[in-house]
C-alpha positions in Angstrom: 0.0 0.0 0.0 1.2 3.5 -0.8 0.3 6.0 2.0 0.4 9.7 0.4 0.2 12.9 2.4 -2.1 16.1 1.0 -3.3 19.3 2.1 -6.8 20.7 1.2 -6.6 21.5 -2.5 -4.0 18.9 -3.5 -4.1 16.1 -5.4 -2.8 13.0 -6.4 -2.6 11.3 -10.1 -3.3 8.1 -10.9 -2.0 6.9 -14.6 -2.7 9.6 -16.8 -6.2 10.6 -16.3 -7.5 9.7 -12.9 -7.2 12.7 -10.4 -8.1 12.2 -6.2 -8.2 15.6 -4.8 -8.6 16.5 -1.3 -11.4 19.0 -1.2 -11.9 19.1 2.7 -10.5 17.7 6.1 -12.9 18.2 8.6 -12.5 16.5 12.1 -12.1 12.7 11.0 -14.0 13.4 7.7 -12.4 14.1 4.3 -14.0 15.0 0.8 -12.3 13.5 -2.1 -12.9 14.2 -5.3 -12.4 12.2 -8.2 -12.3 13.1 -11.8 -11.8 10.2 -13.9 -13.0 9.5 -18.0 -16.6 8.0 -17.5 -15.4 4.9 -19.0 -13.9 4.1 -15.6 -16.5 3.1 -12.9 -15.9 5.0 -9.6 -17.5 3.2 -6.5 -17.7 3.5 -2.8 -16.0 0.4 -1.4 -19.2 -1.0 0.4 -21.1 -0.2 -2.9 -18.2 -2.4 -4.8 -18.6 -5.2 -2.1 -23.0 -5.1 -2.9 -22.2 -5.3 -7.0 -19.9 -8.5 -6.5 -21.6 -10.4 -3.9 -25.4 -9.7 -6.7 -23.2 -10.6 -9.3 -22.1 -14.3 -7.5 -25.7 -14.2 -6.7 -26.3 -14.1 -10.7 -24.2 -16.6 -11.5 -25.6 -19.2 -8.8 -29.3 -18.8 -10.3 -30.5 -21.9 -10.8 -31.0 -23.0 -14.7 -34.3 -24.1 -14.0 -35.5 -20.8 -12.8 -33.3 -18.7 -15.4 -35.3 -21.3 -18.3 -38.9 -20.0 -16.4 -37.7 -16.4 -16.8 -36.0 -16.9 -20.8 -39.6 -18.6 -21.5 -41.3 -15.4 -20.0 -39.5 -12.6 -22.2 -39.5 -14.3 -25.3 
């Protein structure tokens, strides 16, 4: 792990054209912002964690229900 430090108003680059700015520090909070090409998908780590554990979800359906469902849209 790389452990940066950065004032209010100064950022960090990742690659090319992924910026993290510190936008405020107050008590033990801080605002980041992140500008990054929409291409790139930006997530809250807890929000990350939800998308994987409904995709394993996904790809545990049962074939016998995912057959019902194809039968019912077509």
């Amino acid at each position: 792990m790389l452990v940066l430090t950065r004032k209010t108003g100064e950022s960090i680059m990742i690659g090319d054209n992924i910026e993290l700015k510190v936008l405020t520090v107050e008590g033990d909070h801080v605002k980041l912002g992140i500008v990054a090409p929409k291409s790139i998908k930006v997530h809250r780590s807890e929000v990350y964690q939800a998308i994987q554990e409904q995709n394993k979800e996904a790809v545990n359906t049962p074939k016998h229900l995912l057959a019902q469902l194809s039968k019912k849209i077509f």
